[in-house]
C-alpha positions as CSV (number, residue, x, y, z in Angstrom):
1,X,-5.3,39.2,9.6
2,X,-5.8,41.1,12.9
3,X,-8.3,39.2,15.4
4,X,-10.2,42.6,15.5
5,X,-10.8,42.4,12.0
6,X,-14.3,40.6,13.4
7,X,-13.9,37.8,11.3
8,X,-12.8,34.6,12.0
9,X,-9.3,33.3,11.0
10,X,-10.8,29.7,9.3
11,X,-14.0,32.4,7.1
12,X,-10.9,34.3,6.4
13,X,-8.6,31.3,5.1
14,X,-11.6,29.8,3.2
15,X,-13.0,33.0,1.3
16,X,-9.3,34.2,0.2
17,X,-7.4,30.5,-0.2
18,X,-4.4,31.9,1.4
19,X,-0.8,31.6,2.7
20,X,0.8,32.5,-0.5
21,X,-0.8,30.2,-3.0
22,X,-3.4,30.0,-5.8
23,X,-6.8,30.6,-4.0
24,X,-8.9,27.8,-5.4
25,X,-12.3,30.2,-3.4
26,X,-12.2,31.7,-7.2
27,X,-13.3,28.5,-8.8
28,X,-15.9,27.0,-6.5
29,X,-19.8,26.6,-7.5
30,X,-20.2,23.5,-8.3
31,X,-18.5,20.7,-6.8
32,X,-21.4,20.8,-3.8
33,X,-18.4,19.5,-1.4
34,X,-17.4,21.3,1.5
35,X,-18.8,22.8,4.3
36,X,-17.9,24.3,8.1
37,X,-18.1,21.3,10.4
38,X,-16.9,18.1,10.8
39,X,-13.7,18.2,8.5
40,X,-12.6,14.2,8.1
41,X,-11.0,11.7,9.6
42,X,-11.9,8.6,10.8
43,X,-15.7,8.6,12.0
44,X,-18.1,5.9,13.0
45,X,-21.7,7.0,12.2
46,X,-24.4,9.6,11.5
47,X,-23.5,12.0,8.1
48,X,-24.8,11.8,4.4
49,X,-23.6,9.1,2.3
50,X,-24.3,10.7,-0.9
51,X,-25.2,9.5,-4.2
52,X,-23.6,6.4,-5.8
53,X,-21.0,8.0,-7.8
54,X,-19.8,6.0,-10.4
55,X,-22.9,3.4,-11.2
56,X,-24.1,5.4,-14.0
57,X,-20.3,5.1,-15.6
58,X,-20.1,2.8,-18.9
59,X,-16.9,2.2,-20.5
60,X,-17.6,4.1,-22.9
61,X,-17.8,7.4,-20.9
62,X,-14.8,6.7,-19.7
63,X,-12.7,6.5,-22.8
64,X,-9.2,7.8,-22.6
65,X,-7.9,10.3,-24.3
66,X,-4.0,12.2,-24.4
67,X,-3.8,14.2,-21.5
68,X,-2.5,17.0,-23.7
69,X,-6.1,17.8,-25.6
70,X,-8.0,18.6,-22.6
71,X,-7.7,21.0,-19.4
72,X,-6.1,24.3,-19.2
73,X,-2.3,24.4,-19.4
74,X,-2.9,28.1,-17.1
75,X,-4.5,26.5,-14.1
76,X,-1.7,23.7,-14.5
77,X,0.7,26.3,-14.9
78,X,-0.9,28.4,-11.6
79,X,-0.8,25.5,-9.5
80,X,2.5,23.5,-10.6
81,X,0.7,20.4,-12.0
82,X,2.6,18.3,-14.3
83,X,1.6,17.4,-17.4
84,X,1.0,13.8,-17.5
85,X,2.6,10.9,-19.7
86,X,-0.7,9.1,-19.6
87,X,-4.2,9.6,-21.1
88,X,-7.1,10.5,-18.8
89,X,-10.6,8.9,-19.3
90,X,-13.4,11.6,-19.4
91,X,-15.1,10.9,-16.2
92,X,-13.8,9.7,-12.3
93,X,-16.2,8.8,-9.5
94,X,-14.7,9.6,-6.1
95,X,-16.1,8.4,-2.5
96,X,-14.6,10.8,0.3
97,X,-15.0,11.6,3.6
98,X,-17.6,14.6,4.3
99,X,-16.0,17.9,4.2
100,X,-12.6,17.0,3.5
101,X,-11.4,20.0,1.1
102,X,-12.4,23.5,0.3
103,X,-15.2,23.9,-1.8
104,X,-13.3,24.5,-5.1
105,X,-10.8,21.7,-4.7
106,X,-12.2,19.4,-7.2
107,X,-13.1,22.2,-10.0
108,X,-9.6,23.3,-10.1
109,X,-8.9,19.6,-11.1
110,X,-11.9,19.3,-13.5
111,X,-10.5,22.6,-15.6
112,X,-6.8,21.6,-14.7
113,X,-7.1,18.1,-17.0
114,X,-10.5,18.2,-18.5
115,X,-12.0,15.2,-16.2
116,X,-15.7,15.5,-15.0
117,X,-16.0,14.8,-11.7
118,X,-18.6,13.2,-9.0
119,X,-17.9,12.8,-5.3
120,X,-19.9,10.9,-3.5
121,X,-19.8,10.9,0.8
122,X,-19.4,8.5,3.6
123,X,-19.0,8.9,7.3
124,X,-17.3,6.0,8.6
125,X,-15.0,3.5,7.1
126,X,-17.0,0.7,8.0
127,X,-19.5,2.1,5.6
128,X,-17.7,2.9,2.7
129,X,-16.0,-0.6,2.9
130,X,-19.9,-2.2,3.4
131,X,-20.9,-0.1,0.5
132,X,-18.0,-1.5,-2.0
133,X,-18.7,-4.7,-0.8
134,X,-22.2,-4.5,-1.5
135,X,-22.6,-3.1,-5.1
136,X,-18.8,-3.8,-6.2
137,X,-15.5,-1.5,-6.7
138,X,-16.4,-0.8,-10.3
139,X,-19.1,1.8,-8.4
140,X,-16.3,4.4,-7.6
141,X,-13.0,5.1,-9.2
142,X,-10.7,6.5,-5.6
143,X,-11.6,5.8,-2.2
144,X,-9.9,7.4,1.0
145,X,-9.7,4.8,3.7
146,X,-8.2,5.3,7.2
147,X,-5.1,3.3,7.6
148,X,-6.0,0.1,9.2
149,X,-8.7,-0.1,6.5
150,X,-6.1,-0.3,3.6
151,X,-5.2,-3.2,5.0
152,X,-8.5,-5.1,5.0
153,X,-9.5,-3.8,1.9
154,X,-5.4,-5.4,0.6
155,X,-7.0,-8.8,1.9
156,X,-10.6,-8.4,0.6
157,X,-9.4,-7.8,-3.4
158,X,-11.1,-4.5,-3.2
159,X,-8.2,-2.2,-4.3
160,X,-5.2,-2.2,-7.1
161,X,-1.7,-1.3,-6.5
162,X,-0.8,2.2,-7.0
163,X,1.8,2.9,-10.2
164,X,3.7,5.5,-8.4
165,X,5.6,6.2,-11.8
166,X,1.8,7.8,-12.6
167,X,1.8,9.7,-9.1
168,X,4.7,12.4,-9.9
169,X,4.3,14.2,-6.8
170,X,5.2,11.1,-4.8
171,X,8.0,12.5,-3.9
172,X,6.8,15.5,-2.2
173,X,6.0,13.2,0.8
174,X,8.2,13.0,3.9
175,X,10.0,10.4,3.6
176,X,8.6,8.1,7.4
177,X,5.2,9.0,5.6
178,X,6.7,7.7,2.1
179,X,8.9,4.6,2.7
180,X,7.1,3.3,6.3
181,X,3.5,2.4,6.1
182,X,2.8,-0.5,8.9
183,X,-0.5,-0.6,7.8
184,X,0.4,-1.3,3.8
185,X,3.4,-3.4,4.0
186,X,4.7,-5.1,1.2
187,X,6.4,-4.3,-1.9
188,X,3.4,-3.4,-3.4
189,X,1.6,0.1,-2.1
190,X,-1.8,0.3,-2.0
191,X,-2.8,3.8,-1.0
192,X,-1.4,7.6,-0.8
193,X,-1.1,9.0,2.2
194,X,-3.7,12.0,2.3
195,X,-3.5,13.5,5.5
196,X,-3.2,12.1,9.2
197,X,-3.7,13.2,12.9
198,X,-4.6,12.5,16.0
199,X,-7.9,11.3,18.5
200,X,-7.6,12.9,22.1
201,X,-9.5,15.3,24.3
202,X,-10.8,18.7,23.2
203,X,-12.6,21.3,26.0
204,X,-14.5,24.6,26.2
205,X,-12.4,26.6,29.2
206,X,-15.9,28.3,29.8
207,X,-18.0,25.7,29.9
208,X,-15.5,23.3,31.9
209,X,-12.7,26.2,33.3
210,X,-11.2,23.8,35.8
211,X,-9.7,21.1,33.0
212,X,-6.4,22.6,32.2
213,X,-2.5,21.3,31.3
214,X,-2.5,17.8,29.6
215,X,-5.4,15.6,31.8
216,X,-5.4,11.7,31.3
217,X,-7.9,9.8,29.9
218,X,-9.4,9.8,33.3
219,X,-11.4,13.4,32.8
220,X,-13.7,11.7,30.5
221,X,-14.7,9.3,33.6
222,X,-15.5,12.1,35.6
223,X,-18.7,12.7,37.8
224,X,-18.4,16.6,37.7
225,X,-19.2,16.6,33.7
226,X,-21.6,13.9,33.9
227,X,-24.2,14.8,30.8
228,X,-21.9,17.3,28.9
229,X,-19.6,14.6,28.0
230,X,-19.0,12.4,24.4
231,X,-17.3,10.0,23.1
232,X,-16.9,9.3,19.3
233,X,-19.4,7.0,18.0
234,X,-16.3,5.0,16.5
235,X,-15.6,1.4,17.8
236,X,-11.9,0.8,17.7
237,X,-11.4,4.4,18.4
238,X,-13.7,4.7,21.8
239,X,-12.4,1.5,23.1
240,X,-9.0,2.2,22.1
241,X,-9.3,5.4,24.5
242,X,-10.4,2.7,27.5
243,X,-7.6,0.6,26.3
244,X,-5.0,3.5,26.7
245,X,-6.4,4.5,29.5
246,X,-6.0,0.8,31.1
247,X,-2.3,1.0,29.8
248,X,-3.0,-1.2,26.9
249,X,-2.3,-1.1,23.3
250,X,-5.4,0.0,21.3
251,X,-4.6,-2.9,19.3
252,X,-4.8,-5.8,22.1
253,X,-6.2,-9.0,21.1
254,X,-6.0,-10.3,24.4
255,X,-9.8,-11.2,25.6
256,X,-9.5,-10.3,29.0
257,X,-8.5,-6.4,28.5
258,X,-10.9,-6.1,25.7
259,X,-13.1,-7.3,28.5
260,X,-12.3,-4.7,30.9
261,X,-12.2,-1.9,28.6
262,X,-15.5,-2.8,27.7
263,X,-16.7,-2.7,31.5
264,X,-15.1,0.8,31.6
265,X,-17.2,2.4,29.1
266,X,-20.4,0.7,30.5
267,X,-19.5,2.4,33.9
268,X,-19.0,5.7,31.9
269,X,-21.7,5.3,29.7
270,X,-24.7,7.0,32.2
271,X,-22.4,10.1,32.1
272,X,-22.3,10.4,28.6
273,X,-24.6,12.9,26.9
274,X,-23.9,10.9,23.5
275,X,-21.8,9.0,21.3
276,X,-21.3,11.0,18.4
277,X,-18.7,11.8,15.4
278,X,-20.5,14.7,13.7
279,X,-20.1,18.3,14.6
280,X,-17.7,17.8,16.8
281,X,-16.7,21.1,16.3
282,X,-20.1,23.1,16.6
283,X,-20.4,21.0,19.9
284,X,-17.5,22.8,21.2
285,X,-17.8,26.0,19.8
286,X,-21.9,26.2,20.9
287,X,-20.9,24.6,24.4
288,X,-22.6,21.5,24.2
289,X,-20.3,19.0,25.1
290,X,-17.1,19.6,26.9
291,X,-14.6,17.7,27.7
292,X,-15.3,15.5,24.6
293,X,-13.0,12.7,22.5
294,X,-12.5,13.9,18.9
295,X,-10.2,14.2,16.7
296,X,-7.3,16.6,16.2
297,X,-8.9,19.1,13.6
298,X,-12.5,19.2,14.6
299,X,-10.7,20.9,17.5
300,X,-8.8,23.2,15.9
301,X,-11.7,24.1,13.6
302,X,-13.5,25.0,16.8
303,X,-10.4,26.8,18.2
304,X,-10.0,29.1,15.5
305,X,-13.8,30.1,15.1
306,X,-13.7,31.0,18.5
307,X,-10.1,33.1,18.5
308,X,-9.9,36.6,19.4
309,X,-7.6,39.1,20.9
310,X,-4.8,36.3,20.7
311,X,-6.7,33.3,22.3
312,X,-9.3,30.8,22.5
313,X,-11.1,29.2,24.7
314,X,-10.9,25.8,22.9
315,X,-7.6,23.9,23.9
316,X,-7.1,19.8,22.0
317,X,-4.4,17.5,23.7
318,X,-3.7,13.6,23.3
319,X,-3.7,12.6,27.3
320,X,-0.9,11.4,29.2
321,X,-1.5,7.7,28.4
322,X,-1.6,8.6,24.7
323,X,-3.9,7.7,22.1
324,X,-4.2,7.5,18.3
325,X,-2.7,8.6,15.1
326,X,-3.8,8.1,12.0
327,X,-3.4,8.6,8.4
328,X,-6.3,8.8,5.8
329,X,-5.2,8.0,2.4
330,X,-5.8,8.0,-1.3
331,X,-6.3,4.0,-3.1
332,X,-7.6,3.2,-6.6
333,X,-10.2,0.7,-6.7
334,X,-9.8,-2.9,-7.9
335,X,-12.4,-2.5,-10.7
336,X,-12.0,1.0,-11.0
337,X,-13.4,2.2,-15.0
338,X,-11.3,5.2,-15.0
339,X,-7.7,4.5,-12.9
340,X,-5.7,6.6,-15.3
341,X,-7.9,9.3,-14.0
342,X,-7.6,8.4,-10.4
343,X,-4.1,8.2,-9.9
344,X,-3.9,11.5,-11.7
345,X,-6.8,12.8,-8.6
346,X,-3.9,11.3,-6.0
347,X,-0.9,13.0,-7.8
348,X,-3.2,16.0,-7.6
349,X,-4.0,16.2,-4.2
350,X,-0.4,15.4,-3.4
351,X,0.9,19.0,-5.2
352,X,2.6,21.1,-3.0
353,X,0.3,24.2,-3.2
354,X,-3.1,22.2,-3.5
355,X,-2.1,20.2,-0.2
356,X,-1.2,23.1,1.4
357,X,-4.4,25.2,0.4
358,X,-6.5,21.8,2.3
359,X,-4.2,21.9,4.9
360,X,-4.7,25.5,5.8
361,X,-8.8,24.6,5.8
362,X,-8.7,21.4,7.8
363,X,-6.0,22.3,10.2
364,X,-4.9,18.6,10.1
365,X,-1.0,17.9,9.6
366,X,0.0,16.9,6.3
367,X,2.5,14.3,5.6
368,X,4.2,16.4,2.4
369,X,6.8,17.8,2.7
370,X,7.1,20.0,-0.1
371,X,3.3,21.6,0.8
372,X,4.9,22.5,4.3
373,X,6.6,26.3,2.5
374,X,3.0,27.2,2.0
375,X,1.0,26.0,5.3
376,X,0.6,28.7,7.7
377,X,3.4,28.8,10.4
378,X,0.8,29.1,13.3
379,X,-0.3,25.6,12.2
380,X,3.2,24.0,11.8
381,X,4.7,25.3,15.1
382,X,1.8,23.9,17.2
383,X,2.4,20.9,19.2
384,X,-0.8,19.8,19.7
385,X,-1.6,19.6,15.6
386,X,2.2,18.7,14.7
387,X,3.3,16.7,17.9
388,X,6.6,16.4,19.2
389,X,8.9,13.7,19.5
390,X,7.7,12.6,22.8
391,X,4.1,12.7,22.3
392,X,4.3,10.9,19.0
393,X,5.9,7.9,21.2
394,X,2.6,7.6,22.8
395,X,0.5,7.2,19.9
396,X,-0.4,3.8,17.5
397,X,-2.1,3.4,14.3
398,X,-5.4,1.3,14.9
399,X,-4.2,-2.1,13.4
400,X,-6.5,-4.8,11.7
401,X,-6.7,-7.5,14.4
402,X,-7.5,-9.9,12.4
403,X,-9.7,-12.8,14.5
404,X,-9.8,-10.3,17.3
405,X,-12.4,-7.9,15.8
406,X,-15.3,-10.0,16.6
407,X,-14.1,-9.4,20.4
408,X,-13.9,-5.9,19.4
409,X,-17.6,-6.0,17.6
410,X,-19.1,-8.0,20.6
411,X,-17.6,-5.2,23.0
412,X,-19.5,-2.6,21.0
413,X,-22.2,-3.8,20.7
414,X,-22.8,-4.8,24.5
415,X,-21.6,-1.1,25.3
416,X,-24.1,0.6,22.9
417,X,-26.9,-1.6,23.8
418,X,-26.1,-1.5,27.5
C-alpha cells in the first residue's frame, strides 16, 4: 500500500488480514475482542477485566465429542489446521490479555472445530493470577501468563502440563523458543510460547526532537521532559529499568541495589506525568507523553499510525544498558473443564498462517518459525522489533525471585506512595 493511499498501514492490515494469508477481517462480529490500543504484553494496572468466563461451565456443557462431527473441514482446509486425534468438549473459557488478536481470531476457531468460545480480559499478570487464586482454575479453561509468571503459577498447582502430542503445530516453533524455556524448566512444559518482545523507550521526534540514536536509560531522569514523561505502571518492569540503568540485573535479590533503585525512581518520580500501562500507544501518537517506557509493540502500533511518505516520527529502542524480553505464553489450567479444547486453542494459535495474521496486527516478534513466510518483511528486517545479536545480549527475562519479591513489593509500594 502506498503511504498516500491516506490510510494508515496497521487500518489497512486489519480491514484486509493480509501478507498472503486467509483474512480472518471476513469472519469478525462477534467475538467482542480486539481493539486499536494497547496490544498485550506484560502490564501492571488499569484496563477491563471482563466477565468471569468459564463460571457458568458444568460438565455437562462441556462434554466431548469426535473432533470430526463438528466445525468446517473448509475453514480448516483455508487455514492449514489439522484435524485432531482427540475429541473437543463443546465450550472453552479463555482469560487473555486485552487486545491481543484481530477481532475475528477466535470465530475462525469457533467455525474451524465447532467450539463456543468466551474470552474474558485482564491487564496485568498479577491480576489474572489473584483472580485464579481467588475463585479457582476450574473458572477458565487457557490463560496467557508472561514468563516469570509460569513459573509461580508451576509452584502454586495452578496449571497442568501441556501434552504436546495434542499441540501439532509444536513444531512450528524456533527451536531457542521450543527446547529453552529458563522460566519453565523441567521435563515437564507448562505453557506455549505465544509471542514475546521487548520493554524500552519509545519518543515523539516532534514533541521531544532533540532525543535521537539509542539514549540510555538516563533520558527518562531528565529535567528537560519533566511532566511529559511515564513509566509503566508495572513493578518488576519499572524497577527493573532503574536496576539496568544502575548496571544491575533486573532480577537482583540483593537488598541494597533494590534499595537504590528504589531511591532512583523516588528522585524521578516528581518528573513523571504518570505511571501508566494503557494506551501507550495513543499517548505517543496524540503527544502526550514522550520519551515514555513501554513495550516494544505499543510503539510500533504508534509508529505505523503515524507513517507517511516513508517515515514516522515515532522511533522504540531498548537503551544502552539494556532491558527486558519477554515471552507471553499459552498454559492450560489445573482444573481446567474443557483441556481437550484448550490445547486445541494453543495448537491453533500456533498455525503458521493464524500466527502470522496476529503478528502482522500486534507488530510483536513471534517465536514460530514457520508463521515467519507470511509476516510482512518490513516487520522481520527491523531491529528494533526483531533485535540483533548484540542487543539481545543485553536483555533478561524477569525471573521469579522467590523470597526477594517482598523487597521488590516493599520498593513499590514506598515509590507509588512516595
Amino acid at each position: 500500500m502506498n503511504p498516500e493511499d491516506n490510510s494508515t498501514r496497521r487500518t489497512f492490515l486489519k480491514a484486509t488480514g493480509t501478507v498472503g494469508v486467509g483474512g480472518i477481517a471476513g469472519l469478525a462480529g462477534c467475538t467482542g475482542d480486539g481493539g486499536d490500543s494497547d496490544s498485550g504484553g506484560d502490564s501492571g494496572s488499569g484496563g477491563d477485566s471482563g466477565g468471569d468466563g468459564g463460571e457458568e461451565t458444568t460438565e455437562e456443557q462441556n462434554t466431548a465429542t469426535p473432533q470430526e462431527d463438528r466445525g468446517d473441514a473448509s475453514v480448516r482446509e483455508e487455514y492449514g489446521l489439522p484435524e485432531l486425534d482427540y475429541p473437543l468438549e463443546d465450550k472453552l473459557n479463555v482469560f487473555q490479555w486485552t487486545d491481543y488478536w484481530p477481532s475475528g481470531t477466535v470465530e475462525v476457531f469457533e467455525k474451524a472445530y465447532g467450539v463456543d468460545v468466551s474470552v474474558s480480559n485482564y491487564a496485568s499478570n498479577e491480576e489474572m493470577f489473584n483472580k485464579l487464586k481467588a475463585g479457582g482454575t476450574g473458572q477458565f479453561d487457557i490463560v496467557f501468563p508472561s514468563d516469570y509468571m509460569v513459573n509461580i503459577m508451576v509452584s502454586q498447582d495452578l496449571v497442568q502440563p501441556l501434552d504436546t502430542g495434542k499441540i501439532p503445530h509444536w513444531e512450528n516453533l524456533e527451536p531457542m523458543w521450543r527446547d529453552e524455556a529458563p522460566y519453565d524448566p523441567g521435563e515437564e512444559r507448562y505453557s506455549a510460547p505465544y509471542f514475546w518482545g521487548t520493554s524500552g523507550v519509545a519518543w515523539n521526534s516532534e514533541m521531544t526532537p532533540d532525543i535521537e540514536g539509542t539514549p540510555s536509560w538516563e533520558v527518562m531522569w531528565d529535567e528537560q521532559y519533566e511532566g511529559q514523561m511515564t513509566m509503566l505502571n508495572d513493578m518488576r518492569e519499572t524497577i527493573g529499568a532503574a536496576l539496568k540503568y544502575l548496571g544491575y540485573s533486573l532480577n537482583t535479590t540483593d537488598e541494597a541495589e533494590i534499595e537504590e533503585a528504589k531511591q532512583l525512581l523516588m528522585d524521578q518520580k516528581p518528573l513523571l506525568l504518570t505511571y501508566s500501562s494503557v494506551s501507550r500507544a495513543a499517548a505517543l501518537q496524540n503527544q502526550e507523553a514522550s520519551p515514555l517506557h513501554c513495550w516494544s509493540g505499543d510503539a510500533f502500533v504508534a509508529y505505523w499510525e503515524l507513517y507517511e511518505d516513508g517515515d514516522s516520527p515515532i522511533s522504540y529502542v531498548v537503551p544502552q544498558e539494556g532491558g527486558v524480553v519477554w515471552v507471553d505464553t499459552a498454559v492450560v489450567t489445573k482444573e481446567a473443564k474443557s483441556p481437550n479444547a484448550a490445547h486445541a486453542f494453543a495448537n491453533f494459535l500456533l498455525n503458521a498462517k493464524m500466527n502470522a495474521e496476529i503478528a502482522n496486527y500486534l507488530y510483536y516478534p513471534t517465536p514460530n518459525a514457520a508463521a515467519k513466510e507470511y509476516v510482512d518483511e518490513a516487520a522481520l528486517n527491523n531491529p528494533a522489533i526483531y533485535p540483533p545479536e548484540d542487543v539481545f545480549e543485553q536483555l533478561e527475562f524477569i525471573e521469579n525471585v522467590g523470597q526477594a519479591t517482598k523487597l521488590y513489593s516493599e520498593a513499590w509500594t514506598e515509590i507509588q506512595n512516595a
